[in-house]
PAMI-221045 format. One record per residue (C-alpha): residue number from 1; residue in one letter; x, y, z. Coordinates in Angstrom, 3 decimals. Last residue first. Layout:
pos:code:u:v:w
NUM:a:X:Y:Z
...
This chain:
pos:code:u:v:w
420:x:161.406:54.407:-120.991
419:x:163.463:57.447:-122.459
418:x:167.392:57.246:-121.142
417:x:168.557:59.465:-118.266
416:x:171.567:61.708:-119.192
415:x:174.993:60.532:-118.682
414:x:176.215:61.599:-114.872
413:x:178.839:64.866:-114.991
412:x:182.033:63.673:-115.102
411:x:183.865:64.518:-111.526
410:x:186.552:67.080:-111.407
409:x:190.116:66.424:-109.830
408:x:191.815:65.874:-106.471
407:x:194.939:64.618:-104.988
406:x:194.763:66.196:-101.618
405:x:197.356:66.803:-99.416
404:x:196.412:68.087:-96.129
403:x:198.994:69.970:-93.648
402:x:200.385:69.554:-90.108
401:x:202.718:69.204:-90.869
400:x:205.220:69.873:-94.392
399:x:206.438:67.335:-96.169
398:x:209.964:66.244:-95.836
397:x:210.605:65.156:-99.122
396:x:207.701:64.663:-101.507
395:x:206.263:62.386:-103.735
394:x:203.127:62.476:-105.340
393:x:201.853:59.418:-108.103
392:x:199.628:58.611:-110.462
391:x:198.496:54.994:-111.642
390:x:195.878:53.834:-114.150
389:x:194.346:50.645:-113.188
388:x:193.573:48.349:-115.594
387:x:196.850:46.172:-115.156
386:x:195.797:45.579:-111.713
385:x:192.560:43.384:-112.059
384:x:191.084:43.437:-109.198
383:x:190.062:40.288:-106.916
382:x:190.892:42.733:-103.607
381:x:193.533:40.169:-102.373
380:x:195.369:40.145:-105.316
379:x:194.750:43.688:-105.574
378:x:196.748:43.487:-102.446
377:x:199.277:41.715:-102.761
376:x:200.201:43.192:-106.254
375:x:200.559:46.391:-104.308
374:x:202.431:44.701:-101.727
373:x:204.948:43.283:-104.386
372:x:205.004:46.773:-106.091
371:x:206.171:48.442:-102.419
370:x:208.559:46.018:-101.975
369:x:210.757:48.142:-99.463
368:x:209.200:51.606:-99.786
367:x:210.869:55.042:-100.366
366:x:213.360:53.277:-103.190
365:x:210.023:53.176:-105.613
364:x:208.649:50.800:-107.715
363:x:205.691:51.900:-108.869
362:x:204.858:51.327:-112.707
361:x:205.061:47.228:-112.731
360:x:201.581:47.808:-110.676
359:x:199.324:48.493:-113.149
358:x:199.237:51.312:-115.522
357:x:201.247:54.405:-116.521
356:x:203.309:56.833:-113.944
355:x:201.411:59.821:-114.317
354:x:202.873:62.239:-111.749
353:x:200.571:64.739:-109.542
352:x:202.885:67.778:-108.995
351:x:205.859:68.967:-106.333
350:x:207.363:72.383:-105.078
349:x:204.422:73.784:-103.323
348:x:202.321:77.150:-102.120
347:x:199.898:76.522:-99.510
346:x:196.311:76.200:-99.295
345:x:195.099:77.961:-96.263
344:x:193.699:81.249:-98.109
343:x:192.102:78.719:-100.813
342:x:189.506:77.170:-97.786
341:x:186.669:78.576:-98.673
340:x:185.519:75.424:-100.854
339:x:187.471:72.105:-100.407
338:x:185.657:70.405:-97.974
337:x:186.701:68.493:-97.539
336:x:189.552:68.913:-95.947
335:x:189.520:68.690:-91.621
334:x:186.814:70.393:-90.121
333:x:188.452:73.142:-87.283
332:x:191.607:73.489:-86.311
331:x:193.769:76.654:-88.116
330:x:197.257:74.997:-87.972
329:x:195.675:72.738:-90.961
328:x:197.540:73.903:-93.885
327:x:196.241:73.046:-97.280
326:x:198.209:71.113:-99.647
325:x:196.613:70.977:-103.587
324:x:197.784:68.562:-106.144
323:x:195.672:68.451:-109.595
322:x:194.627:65.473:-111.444
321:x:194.611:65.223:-115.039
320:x:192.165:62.104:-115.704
319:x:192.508:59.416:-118.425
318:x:188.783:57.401:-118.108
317:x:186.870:58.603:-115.685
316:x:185.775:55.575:-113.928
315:x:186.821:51.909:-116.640
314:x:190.012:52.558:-116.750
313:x:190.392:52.037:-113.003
312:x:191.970:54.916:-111.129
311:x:195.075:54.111:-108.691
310:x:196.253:57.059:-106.398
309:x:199.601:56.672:-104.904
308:x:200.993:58.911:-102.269
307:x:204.575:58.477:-101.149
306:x:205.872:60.796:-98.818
305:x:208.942:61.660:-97.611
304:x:211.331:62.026:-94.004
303:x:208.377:61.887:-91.931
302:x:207.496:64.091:-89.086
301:x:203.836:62.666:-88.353
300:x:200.676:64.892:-88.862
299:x:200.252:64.913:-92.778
298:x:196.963:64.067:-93.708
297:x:196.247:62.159:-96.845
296:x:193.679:62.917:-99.004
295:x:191.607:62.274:-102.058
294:x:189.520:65.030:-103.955
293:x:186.823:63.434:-106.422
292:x:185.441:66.775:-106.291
291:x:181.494:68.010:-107.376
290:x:179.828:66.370:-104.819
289:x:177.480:69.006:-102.908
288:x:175.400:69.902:-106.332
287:x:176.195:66.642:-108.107
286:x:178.925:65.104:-109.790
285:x:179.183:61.441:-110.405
284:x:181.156:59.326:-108.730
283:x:178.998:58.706:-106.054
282:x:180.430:57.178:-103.373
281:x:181.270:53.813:-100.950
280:x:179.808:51.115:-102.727
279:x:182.165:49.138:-101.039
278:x:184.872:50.737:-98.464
277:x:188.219:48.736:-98.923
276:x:190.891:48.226:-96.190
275:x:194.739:47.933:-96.121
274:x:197.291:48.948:-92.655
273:x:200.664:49.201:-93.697
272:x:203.686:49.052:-90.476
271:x:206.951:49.336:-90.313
270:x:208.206:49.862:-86.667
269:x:211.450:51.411:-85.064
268:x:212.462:50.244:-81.387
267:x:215.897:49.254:-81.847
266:x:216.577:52.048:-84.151
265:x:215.308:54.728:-81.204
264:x:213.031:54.663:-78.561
263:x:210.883:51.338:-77.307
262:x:207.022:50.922:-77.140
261:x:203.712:52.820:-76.507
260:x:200.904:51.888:-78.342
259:x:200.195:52.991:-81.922
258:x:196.989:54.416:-82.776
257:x:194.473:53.221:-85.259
256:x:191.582:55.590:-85.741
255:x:188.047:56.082:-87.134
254:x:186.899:59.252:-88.083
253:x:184.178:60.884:-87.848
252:x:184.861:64.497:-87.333
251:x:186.854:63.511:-84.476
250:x:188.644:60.096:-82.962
249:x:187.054:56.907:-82.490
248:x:189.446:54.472:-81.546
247:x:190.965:51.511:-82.911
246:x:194.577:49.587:-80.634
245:x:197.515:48.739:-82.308
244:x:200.560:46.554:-81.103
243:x:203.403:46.381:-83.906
242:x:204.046:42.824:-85.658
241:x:207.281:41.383:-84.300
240:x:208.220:41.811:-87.073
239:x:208.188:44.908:-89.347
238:x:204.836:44.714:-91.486
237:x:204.676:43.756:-95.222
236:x:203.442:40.467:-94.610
235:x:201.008:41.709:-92.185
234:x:199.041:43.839:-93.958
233:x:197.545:45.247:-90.854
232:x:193.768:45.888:-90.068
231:x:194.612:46.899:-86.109
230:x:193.667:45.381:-83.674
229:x:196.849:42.478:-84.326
228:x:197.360:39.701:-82.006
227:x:195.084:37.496:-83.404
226:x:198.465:35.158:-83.515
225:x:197.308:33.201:-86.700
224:x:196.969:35.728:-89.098
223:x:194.684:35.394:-91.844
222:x:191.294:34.599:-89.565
221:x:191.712:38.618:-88.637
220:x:191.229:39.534:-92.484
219:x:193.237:40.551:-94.604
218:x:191.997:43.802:-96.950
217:x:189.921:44.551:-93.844
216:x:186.822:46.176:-94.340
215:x:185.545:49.978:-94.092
214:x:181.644:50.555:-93.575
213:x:181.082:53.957:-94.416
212:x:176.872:53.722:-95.363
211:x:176.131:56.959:-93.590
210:x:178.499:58.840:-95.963
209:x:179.881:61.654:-93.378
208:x:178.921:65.421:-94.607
207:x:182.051:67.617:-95.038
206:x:180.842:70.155:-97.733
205:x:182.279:67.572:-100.650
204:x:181.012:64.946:-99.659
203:x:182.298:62.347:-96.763
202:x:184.309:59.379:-96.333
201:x:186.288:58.767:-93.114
200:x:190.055:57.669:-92.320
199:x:192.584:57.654:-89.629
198:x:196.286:55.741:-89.574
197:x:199.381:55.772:-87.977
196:x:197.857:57.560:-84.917
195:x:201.196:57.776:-82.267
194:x:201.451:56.447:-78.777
193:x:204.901:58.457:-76.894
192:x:206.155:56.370:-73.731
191:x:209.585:56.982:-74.419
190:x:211.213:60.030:-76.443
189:x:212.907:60.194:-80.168
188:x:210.057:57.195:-81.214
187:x:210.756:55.718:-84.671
186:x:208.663:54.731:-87.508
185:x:211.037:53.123:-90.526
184:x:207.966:52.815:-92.873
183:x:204.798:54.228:-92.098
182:x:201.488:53.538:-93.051
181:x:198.164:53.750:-94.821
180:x:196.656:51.154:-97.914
179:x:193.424:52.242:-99.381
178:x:190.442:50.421:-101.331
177:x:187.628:52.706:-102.572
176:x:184.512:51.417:-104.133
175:x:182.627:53.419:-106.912
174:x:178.835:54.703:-107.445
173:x:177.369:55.074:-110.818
172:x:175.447:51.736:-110.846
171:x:176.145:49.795:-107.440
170:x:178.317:46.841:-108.111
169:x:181.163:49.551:-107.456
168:x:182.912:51.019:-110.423
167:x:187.030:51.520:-109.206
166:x:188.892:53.673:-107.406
165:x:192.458:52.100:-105.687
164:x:193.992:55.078:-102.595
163:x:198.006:54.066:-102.000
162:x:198.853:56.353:-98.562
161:x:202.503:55.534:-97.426
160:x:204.229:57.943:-94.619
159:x:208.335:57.511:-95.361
158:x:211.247:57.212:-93.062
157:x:209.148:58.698:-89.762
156:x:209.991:60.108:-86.729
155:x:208.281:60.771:-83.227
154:x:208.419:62.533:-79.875
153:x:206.122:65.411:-81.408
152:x:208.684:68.424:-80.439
151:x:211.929:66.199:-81.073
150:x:210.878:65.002:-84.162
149:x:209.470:68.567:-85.463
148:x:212.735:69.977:-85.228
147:x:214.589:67.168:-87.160
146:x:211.371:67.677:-90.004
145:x:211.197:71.288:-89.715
144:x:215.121:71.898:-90.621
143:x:214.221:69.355:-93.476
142:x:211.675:71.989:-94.634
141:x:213.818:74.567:-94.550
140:x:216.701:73.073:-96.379
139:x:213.531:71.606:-99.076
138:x:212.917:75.726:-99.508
137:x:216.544:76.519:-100.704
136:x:216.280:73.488:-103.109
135:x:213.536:74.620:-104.626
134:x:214.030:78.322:-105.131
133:x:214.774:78.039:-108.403
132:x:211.933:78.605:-109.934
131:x:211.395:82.457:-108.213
130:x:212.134:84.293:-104.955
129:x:209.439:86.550:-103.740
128:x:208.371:84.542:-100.742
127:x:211.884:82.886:-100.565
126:x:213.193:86.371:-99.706
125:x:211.348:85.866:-95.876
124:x:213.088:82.483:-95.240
123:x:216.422:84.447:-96.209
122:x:216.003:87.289:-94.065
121:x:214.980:85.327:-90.746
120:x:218.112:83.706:-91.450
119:x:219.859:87.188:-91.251
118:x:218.672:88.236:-88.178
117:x:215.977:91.455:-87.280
116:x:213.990:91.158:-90.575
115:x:213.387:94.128:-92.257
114:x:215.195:97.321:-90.753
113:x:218.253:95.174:-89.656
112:x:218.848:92.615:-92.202
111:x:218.229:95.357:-95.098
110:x:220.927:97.658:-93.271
109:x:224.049:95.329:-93.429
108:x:222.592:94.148:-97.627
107:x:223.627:97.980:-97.452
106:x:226.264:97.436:-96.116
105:x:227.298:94.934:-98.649
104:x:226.574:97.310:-101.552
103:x:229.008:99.958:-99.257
102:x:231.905:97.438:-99.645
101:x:231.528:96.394:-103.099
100:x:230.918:100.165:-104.267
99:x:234.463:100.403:-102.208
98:x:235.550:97.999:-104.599
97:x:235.121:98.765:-107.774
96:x:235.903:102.808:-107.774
95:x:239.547:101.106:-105.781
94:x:240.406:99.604:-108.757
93:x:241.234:96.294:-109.369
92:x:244.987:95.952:-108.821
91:x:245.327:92.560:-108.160
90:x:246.278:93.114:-104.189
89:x:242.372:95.084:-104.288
88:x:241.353:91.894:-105.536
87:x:242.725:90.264:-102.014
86:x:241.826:92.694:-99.817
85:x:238.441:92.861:-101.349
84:x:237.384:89.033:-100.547
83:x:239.412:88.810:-97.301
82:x:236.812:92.249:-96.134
81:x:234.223:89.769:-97.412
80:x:235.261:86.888:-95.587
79:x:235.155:88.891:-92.262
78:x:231.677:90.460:-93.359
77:x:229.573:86.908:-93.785
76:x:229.698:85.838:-96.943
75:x:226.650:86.836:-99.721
74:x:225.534:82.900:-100.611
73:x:221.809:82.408:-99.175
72:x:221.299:86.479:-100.217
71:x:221.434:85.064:-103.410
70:x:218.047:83.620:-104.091
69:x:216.180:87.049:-103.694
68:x:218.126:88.323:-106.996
67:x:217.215:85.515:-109.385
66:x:219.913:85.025:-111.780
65:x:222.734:84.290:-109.428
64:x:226.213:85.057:-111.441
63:x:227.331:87.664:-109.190
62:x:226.029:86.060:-106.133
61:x:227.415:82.278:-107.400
60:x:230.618:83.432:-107.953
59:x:231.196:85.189:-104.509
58:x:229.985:81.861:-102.607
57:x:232.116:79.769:-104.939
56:x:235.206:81.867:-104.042
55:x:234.784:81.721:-100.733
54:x:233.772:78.004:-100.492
53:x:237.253:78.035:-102.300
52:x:239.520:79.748:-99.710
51:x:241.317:82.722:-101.450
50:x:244.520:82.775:-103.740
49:x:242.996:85.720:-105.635
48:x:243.315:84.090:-109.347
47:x:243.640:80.298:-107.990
46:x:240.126:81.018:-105.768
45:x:238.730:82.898:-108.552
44:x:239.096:80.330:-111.485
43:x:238.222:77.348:-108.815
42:x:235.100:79.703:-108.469
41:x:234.169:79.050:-112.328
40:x:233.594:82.418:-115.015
39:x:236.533:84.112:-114.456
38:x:238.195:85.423:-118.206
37:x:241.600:86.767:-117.557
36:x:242.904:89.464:-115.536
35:x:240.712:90.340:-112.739
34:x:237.636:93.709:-113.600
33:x:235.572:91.122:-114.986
32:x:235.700:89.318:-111.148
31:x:235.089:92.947:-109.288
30:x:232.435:94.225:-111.372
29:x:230.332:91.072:-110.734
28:x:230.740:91.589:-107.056
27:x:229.131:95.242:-107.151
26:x:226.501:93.909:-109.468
25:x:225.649:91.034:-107.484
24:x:225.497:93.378:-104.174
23:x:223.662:96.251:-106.040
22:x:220.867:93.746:-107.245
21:x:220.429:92.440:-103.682
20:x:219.741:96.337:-102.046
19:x:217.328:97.070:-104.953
18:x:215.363:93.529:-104.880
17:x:215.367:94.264:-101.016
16:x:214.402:97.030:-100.704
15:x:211.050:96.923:-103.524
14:x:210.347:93.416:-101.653
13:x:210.260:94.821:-98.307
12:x:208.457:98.751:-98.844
11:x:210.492:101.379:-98.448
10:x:209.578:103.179:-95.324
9:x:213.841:102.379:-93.801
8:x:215.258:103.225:-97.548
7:x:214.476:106.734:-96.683
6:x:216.977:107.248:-93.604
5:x:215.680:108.530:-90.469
4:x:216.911:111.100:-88.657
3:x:217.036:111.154:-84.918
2:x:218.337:114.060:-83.138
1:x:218.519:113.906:-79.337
């Protein structure tokens, strides 16, 4: 049996690809300038050729696309193709035009095949290379995940909350931390499924648990009058009847709250925001093994967005530019910190740390209901002073699990010791 191999099948991915993909656009482009008139809008080419529209705008949009590994999304399948060059072919374009069309496309054919085995395993593997406009491509995957991901884990979520206040603690050059966790709109897709809404610890930056974590409730047990609550609930801004909780200890030190079992579906779906403060709980000065202010939220819970809030009194660091890394954690081991060594899990993303402003009249947001009333709430509760806070801000849509995402920036180096 002869077998002879064809060059393009030992030429490297993106090199193939980015040849194959700029063929097909300029194949298709040939075709529209070659039609009388001036087709620049896929109503143009869908009049012009009397073809379907999504077929025209899927033929526009490769010959027009920009970035080459974005339009492999948009090349039609080979039925609406061979539709594609009957009909130009019926308005006398050329047949030098369109049988480069047809051998461009299989071509695109033969990249599926040696590359990736499938087509959609094509287009997750072109996002790699692909460039700024990418975005929206890469949210489609990531909601896939998300309705995937719900059936898998058992659970849902409408938004996961995490709002982190810094501020100067009693205690000369340390700070205390207050933080609100939750979830709005939690569902369960299967029964008898308990779910961690919440888990927290304080450590440096090489892992090592503060001794002194002592984490109190925002409201306190006397504040609701059922005591039916483990868990250190904001209660006003909890679904009703309140959700049943119970704390464990979970690893790495951290302490958990876990939701007990309940009802699937709408009917069974919980909001609930959990708010403590840690006193004195760091250093936020930087020092050999606390260099990062880096806080975190960890993504474990198919959620539809998130909404991560990070507070900064004036009176810390002054105006800060913080960074936004997300680190995968399919690998196990210590959870972020710390930070160092772990750049070959830190994964690319779409969003950035927004400055909003100061105080609380900065955060409204449609992810959660009231979200600058409970905010108010709770400094309220804390004694601070929200209009000295400045306020910054990640949102994303259908975040990626199980992941970190750290808000984190450098901390001022401590002011030099006076003479006695």
């Amino acid at each position: 049996m002869d077998v002879h191999s064809n060059p393009s099948d030992t030429v490297p991915f993106e090199k193939h690809a980015k040849q194959v993909l700029q063929r097909v656009r300029g194949a298709f482009a040939e075709i529209i300038e070659a039609l009388p008139g001036h087709i620049t809008r896929p109503h143009e080419l869908s009049k012009r050729l009397k073809i379907d529209m999504k077929l025209a705008w899927r033929i526009v949009n490769v010959a027009h696309s920009a970035d080459p590994f974005m339009l492999a999304q948009h090349i039609p399948g080979a039925a609406a193709i061979e539709s594609f060059l009957k009909a130009a072919a019926k308005q006398n374009v050329s047949a030098s035009r369109i049988e480069p069309a047809g051998a461009a496309v299989r071509e695109f054919e033969r990249l599926i095949d040696v590359h990736a085995g499938d087509r959609a395993t094509l287009e997750m593997m072109l996002l790699g290379y692909a460039g700024e406009d990418c975005g929206r491509a890469i949210l489609a995957q990531r909601k896939s995940a998300f309705a995937a991901n719900g059936y898998i884990w058992g659970v849902q979520a409408t938004t996961q909350l995490k709002v982190d206040f810094l501020r100067p603690a009693a205690e000369k050059g340390r700070l205390d931390i207050a933080t609100l966790r939750g979830f709005v709109g939690l569902r369960r897709i299967r029964p008898n499924v308990p779910w961690v809404i919440a888990r927290a610890r304080v450590s440096n930056d090489e892992g090592k648990l503060y001794p002194a974590f002592v984490r109190q409730p925002l409201a306190p047990a006397e504040d609701d009058p059922t005591g039916t609550a483990e868990a250190p609930l904001l209660r006003e801004f909890c679904s009703k009847p309140l959700p049943r909780f119970r704390r464990v200890s979970g690893p790495h030190g951290f302490l958990e709250d876990e939701l007990a079992e309940g009802e699937v579906g709408n009917t069974g779906a919980v909001t609930c925001i959990t708010g403590e403060v840690t006193h004195s709980a760091a250093s936020y000065y930087r020092a050999e093994h606390n260099r990062w202010a880096a806080l975190v939220v960890r993504m474990h819970t198919p959620c539809k967005a998130l909404l991560f809030d990070l507070f900064v009194h004036e009176d810390l660091f002054g105006p800060i530019k913080p960074e936004l890394h997300v680190y995968s954690e399919l690998a196990g081991g210590p959870p972020i910190p710390p930070i160092e060594g772990r750049e070959r899990d830190r994964l690319a993303t779409l969003e950035a740390v927004e400055h909003l402003g100061k105080g609380p009249a900065a955060v409204h947001t449609p992810h959660v209901p009231r979200h600058a009333e409970m905010i108010r709430y709770a400094l309220d509760k804390l004694g601070w002073e929200g209009e000295r806070f400045y306020v910054y801000r990640v949102q994303m849509q259908y975040p990626v699990i199980p992941t970190s995402v750290v808000i984190i920036h450098e901390l001022p180096e401590a002011p030099p010791l006076r003479p006695a």
